[in-house]
N, C-alpha and C positions, 0 to 999 in steps of 0.2 A: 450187587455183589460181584468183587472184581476175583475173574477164575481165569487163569490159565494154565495151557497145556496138563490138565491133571491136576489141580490142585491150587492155590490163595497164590496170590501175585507176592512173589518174594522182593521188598525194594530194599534195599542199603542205601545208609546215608553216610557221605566218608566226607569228613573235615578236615583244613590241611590248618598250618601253621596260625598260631595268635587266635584261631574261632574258641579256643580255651579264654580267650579273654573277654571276647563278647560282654558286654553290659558294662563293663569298666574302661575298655580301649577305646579311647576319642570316642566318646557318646554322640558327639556333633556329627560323626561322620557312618556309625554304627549303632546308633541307639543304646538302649538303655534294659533290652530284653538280654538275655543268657542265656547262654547254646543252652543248658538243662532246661528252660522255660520252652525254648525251641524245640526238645525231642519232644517235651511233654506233650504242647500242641501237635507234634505230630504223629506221639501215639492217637493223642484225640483220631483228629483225622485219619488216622490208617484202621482205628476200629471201626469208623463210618463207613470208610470203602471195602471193608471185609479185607484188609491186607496184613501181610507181617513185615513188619519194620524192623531192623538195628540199624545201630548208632558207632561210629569211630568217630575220633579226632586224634590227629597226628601232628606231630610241630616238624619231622624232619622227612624227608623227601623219598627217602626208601623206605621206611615206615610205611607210607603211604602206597608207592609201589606194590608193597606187597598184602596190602588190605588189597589193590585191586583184581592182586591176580587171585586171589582167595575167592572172587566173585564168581568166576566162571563154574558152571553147576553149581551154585548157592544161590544166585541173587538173578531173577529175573529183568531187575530194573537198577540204576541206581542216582542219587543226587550225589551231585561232587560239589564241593566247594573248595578250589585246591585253593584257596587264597592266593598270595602271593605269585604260588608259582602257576596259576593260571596264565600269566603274563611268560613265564621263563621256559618249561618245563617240558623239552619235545619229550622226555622219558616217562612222565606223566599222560602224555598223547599217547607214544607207543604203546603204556601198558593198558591204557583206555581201550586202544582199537585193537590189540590183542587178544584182550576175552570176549570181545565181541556181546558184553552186555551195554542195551541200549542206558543211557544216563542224560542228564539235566545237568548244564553247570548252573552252580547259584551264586551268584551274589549278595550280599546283604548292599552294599552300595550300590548306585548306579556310576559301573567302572566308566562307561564312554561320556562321564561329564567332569570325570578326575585327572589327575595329571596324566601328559601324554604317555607316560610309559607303561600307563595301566589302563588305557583305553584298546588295547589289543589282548586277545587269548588265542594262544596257540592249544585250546585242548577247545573252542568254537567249531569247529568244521567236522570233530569228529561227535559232536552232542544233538542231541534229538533236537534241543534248545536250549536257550539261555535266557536265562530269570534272572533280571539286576533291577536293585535299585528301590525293593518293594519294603525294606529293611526286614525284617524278623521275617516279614509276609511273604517273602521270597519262597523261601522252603516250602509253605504252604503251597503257591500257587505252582511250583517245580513237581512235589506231588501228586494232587490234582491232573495236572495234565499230561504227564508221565505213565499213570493208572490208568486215565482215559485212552492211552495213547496206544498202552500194552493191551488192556481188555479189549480195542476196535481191531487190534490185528489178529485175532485168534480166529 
């Protein structure tokens, strides 16, 4: 049972642009699973580890911004998958390291075997870790070790 500071480990999961297409957008590259098949499983999962989970996805850039700064006193944890602008986005960084809630970037690809301009993340240095490559399993295993990660520092 994952408890912190007073109370269930609060994670958020924020999705940036195209993760609304998941199961349809290049299958060869993303599979064939749907972010909705993705929350599902990880409500499964989060009722396992005794945690509470929500769910964003955003396709524009401040949108997304401002799910993160929503996080500070709400979310003890969170998974990011800014897509695209994991690669662009120092304002994505800034507002990451801003509220000072620890996060997982995720992947559903494995970015460092794609083209060069998406083998780099500038929102890497400020994440617990990063989870690429696992396809759908990603999230799961971002989870997982995220809960682990907040429950061993209490």
């Amino acid at each position: 049972m994952a408890r912190w500071a007073g109370g269930v480990v609060r994670i958020a999961v924020i999705n940036g642009p195209n993760l609304n297409l998941l199961g349809q957008r290049e299958p060869a590259i993303y599979g064939t699973t749907t972010l909705a098949q993705i929350e599902s499983r990880l409500r499964e999962v989060a009722k396992e580890l005794d945690v509470s989970i929500s769910f964003a996805q955003f396709n524009g850039e401040g949108d997304i911004i401002d799910a993160i700064h929503a996080l500070k006193g709400a979310a003890d944890g969170a998974l990011i998958n800014a897509g695209a602008y994991s690669h662009t986005s120092l304002v994505i960084h800034d507002a990451l390291t801003s509220v000072a809630v620890p996060f997982v970037e995720v992947h559903v690809s494995n970015i460092y075997a794609r083209e060069p301009q998406r083998r780099h993340s500038v929102l890497a240095d400020a994440a617990v870790a990063v989870i690429a490559g696992f396809g759908a399993g990603s999230y799961e295993l971002a989870l997982r070790g995220l809960v682990g990660k907040l429950s061993n520092s209490v």
